[in-house]
N, C-alpha and C positions, 0 to 999 in steps of 0.2 A: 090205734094201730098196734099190732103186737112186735113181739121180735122177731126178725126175717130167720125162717126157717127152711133154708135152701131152696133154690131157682122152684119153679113153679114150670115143668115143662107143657107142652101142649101138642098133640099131633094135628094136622089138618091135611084136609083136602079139598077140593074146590066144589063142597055139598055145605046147602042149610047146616047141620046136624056138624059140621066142623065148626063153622063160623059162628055156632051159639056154644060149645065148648069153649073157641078161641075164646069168647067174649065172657063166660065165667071164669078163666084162668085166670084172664088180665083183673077182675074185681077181686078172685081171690088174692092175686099177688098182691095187689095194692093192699088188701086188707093183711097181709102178710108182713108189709116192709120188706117182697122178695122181687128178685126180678122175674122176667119169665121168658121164656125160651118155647121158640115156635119151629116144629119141626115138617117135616115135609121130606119125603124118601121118593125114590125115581129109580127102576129098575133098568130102565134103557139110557142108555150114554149118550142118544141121541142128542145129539146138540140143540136142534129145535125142544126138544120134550125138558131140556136141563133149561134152556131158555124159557119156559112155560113157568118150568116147575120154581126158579127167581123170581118175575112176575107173582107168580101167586101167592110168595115170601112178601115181597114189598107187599102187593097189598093186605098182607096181613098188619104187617109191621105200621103201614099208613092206616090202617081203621085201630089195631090197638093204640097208637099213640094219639092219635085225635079224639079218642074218649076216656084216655088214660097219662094226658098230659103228665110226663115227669117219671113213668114206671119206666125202668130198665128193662131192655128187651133188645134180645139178641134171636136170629135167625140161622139154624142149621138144615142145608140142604143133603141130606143122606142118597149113599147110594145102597142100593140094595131091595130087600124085603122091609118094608113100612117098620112090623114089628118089631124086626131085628137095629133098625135106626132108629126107632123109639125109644128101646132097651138101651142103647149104645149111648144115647145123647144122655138119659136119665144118671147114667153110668158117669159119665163125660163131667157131669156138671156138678151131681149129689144131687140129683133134684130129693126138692124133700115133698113133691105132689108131683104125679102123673094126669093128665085130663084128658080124655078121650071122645069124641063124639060117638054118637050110636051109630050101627051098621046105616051108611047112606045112601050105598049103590046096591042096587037092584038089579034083576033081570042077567042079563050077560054079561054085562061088566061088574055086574058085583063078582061074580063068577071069576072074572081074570084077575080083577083087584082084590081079591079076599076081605077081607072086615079086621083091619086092626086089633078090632076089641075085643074079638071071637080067635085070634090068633093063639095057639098052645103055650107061645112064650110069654105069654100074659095069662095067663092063669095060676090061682091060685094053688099052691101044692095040698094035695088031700089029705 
């Protein structure tokens, strides 16, 4: 194990292609000595959708801790644009790793929910 080099954040949503980023964060972290911080953004205030979007926190936080016995993890529910809650938390913490899963939605809803990882505020400056 090295020395922990700032939180290990991770973005998810309720796609494959989150829950195998979740699940590399949590190995890197632990290979890190870091903790790691699972984020999740909600544009709508709705109370049912904020009730969803906790639900899909826990079970984040219940599959990383059941294969990750003993890692530090903390869960932030952002409001807003994904990106911009991604940025913020990363900001928040000092993460010193971002992990993103690949674009997961498709079709019309990829459409409404845009692709985190394709977001302008994550790109590299040229």
């Amino acid at each position: 194990m090295t020395e922990a080099t700032g939180t290990v954040l991770v973005g998810v949503d309720d796609t494959p292609q989150a829950w195998l980023a979740a699940d590399w964060a949590a190995r890197e972290a632990t290979l890190r000595g870091a903790a790691i911080q699972v984020v999740h953004a909600v544009t709508d205030a709705d109370e049912r959708v904020r009730g969803a979007a906790a639900d899909l926190l826990e079970d984040a936080r219940t599959r990383i801790t059941t294969a990750h016995p003993g890692l530090r993890i903390d869960t932030v529910l952002g409001q807003g644009e994904p990106a911009e809650a991604v940025l913020t938390a990363g900001e928040d913490t000092d993460a010193g790793l971002i992990v993103l899963g690949t674009r997961g939605r498709g079709g019309f809803a990829g459409l409404l929910l845009g692709s985190v990882s394709v977001a302008d505020e994550l790109r590299f400056p040229r």
